[in-house]
ChimeraX commands (.cxc) that place a marker at each C-alpha (Angstrom):
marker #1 position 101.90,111.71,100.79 radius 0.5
marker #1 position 103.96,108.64,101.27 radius 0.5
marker #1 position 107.47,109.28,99.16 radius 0.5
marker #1 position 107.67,106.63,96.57 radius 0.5
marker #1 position 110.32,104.43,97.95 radius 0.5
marker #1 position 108.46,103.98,101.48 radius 0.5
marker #1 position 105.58,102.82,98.67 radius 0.5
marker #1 position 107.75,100.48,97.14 radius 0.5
marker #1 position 108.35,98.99,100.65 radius 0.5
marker #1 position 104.63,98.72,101.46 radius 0.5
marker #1 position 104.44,96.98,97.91 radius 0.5
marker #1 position 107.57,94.70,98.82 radius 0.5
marker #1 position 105.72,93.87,102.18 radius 0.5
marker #1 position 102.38,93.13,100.58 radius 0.5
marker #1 position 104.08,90.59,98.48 radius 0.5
marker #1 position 106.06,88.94,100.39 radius 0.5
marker #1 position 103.42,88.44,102.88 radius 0.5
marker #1 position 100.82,87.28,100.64 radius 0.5
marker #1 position 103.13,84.72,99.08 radius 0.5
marker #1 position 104.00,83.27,102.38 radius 0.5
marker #1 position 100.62,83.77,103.69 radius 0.5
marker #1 position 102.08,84.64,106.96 radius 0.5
marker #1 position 103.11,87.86,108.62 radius 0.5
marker #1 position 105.75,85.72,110.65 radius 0.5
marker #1 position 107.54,84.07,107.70 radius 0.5
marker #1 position 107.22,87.43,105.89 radius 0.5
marker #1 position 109.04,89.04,108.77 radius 0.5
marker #1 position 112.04,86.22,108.63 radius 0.5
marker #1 position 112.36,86.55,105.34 radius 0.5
marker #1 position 112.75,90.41,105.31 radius 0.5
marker #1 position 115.08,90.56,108.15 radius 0.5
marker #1 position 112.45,92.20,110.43 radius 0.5
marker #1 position 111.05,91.09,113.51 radius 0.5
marker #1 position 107.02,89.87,113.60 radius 0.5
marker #1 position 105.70,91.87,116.30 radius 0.5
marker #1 position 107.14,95.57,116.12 radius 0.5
marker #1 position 108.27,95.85,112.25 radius 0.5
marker #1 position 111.93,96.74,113.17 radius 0.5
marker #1 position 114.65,95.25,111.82 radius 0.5
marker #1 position 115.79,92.29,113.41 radius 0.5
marker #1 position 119.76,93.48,112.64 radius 0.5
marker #1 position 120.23,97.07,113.93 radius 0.5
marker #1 position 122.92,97.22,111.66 radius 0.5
marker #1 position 120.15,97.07,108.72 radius 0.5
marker #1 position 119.30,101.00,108.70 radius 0.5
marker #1 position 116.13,102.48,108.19 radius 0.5
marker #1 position 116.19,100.52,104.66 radius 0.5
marker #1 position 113.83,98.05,106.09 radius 0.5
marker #1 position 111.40,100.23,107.96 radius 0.5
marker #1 position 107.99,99.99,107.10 radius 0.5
marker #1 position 105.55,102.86,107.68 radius 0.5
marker #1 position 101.59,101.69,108.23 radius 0.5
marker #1 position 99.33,100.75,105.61 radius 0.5
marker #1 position 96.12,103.54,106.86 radius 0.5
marker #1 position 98.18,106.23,108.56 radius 0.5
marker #1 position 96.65,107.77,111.85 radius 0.5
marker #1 position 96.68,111.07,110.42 radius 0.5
marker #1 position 94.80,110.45,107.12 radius 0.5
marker link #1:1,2 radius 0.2
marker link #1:2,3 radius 0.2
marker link #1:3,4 radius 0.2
marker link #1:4,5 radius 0.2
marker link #1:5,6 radius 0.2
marker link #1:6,7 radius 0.2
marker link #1:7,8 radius 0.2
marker link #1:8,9 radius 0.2
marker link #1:9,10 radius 0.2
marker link #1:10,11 radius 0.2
marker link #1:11,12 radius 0.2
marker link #1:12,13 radius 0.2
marker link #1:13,14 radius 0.2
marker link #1:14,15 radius 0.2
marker link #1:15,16 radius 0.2
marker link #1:16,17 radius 0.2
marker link #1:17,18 radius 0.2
marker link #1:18,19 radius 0.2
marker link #1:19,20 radius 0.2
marker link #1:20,21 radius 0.2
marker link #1:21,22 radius 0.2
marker link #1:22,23 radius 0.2
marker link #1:23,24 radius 0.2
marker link #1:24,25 radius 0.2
marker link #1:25,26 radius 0.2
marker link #1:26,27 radius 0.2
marker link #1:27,28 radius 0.2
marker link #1:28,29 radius 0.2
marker link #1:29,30 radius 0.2
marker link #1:30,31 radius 0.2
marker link #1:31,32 radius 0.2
marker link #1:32,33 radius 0.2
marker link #1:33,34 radius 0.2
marker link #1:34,35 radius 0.2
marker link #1:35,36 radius 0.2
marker link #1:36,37 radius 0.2
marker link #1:37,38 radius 0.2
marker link #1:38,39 radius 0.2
marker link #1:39,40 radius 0.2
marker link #1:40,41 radius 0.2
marker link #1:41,42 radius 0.2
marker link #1:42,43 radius 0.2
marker link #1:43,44 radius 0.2
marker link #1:44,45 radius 0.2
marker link #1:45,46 radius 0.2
marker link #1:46,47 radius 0.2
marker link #1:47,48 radius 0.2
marker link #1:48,49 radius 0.2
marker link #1:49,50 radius 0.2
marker link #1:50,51 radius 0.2
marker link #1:51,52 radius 0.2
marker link #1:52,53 radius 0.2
marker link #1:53,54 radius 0.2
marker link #1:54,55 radius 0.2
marker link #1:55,56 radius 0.2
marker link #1:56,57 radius 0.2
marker link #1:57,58 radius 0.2
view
């Protein structure tokens, strides 16, 4: 079970992508980079991390 702040960061993401309607100017906006969904300033932490939508495991 996801903990409930890694679902508030799905949430976040969700947003912030479908107001933008664009995964790249989500990704500026959240400090993250488009293509591997790490942050884009290492000095960020693990605040920003955002685990998969449908997990492999489920």
């Amino acid at each position: 079970m996801l903990e409930q702040q890694s679902i508030l960061a799905l949430l976040q993401t969700f947003e912030v992508t479908a107001r933008h309607l664009s995964f790249t100017l989500a990704a500026h906006e959240m400090n993250l980079t488009p293509g591997s969904g790490q942050p884009s300033d290492p000095q960020a932490g693990d605040a920003h991390r955002v685990s998969p939508v449908y997990p492999h495991d489920a």
